[in-house]
N, C-alpha and C positions, 0 to 999 in steps of 0.2 A: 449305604454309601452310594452317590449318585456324581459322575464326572460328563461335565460336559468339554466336548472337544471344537476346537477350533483351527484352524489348519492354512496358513496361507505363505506362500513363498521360503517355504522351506522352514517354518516356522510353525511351530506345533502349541497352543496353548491349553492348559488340560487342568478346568476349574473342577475343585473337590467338595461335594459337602455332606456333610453328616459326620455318624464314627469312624474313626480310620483305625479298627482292631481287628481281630482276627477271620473275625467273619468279613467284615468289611474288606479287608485288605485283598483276599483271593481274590472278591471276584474287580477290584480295583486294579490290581494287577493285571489281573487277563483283558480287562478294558483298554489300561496302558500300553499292553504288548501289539494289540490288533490295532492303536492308532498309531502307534511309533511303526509299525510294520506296513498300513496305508499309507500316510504319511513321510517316511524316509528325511524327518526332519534334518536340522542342520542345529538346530535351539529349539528345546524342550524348557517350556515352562510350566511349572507345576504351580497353581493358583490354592492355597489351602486356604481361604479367605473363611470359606463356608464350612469349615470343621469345626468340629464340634468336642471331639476327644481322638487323642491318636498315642497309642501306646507304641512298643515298640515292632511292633506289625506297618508300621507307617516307617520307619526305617527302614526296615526290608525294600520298602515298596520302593525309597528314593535311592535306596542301593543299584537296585534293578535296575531302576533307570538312566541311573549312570551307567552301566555296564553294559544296558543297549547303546547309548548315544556315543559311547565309545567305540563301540562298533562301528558307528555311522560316521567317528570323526565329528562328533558331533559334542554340545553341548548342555548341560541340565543347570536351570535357577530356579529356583523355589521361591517361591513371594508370599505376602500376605499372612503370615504364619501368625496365627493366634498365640497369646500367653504363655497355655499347658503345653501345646502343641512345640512350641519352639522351647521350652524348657526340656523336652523330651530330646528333639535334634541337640541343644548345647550339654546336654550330659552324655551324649554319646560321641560329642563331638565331628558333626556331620558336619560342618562347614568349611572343616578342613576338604573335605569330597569334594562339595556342590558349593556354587553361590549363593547365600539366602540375603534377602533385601526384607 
């Protein structure tokens, strides 16, 4: 799992690609906590364009990240969501949480 960040006016963008499972997902999380923690975004977007597979270790991860940006008074959208990937968010019902487009 490889996340590139991008960061401008309070604006956090944070592209994902490869697996997003169990292995994956630790060290994606700790990557997410260190830019959302740089960054003191205001909207957090999570770009999953570039996944590849994301089980339920990739929910975690967007839990989390609501739960930071809430802190911040802030916001989380999820974009780009592949197929399986977004079959995974709609059975657990994650878009009640977050925005996904």
């Amino acid at each position: 799992m490889e996340i590139q960040a991008k960061s401008s006016e309070r604006n956090l963008l944070l592209e994902f690609s490869g697996e997003l499972d169990h292995h994956g997902a630790r060290n994606a999380l700790r990557e997410l906590e260190l830019a959302v923690d740089a960054a003191l975004p205001k909207k957090l977007v999570l770009d999953m364009a570039g996944v590849s597979f994301m089980d339920s270790s990739g929910i975690a991860l967007i839990l989390r990240a609501q739960q930071r940006m809430q802190l911040l008074d802030g916001s989380v959208f999820v974009c780009n969501v592949p197929a399986q990937a977004r079959r995974v968010l709609d059975a657990a019902g994650i878009g009640r949480l977050v925005t996904i487009k």
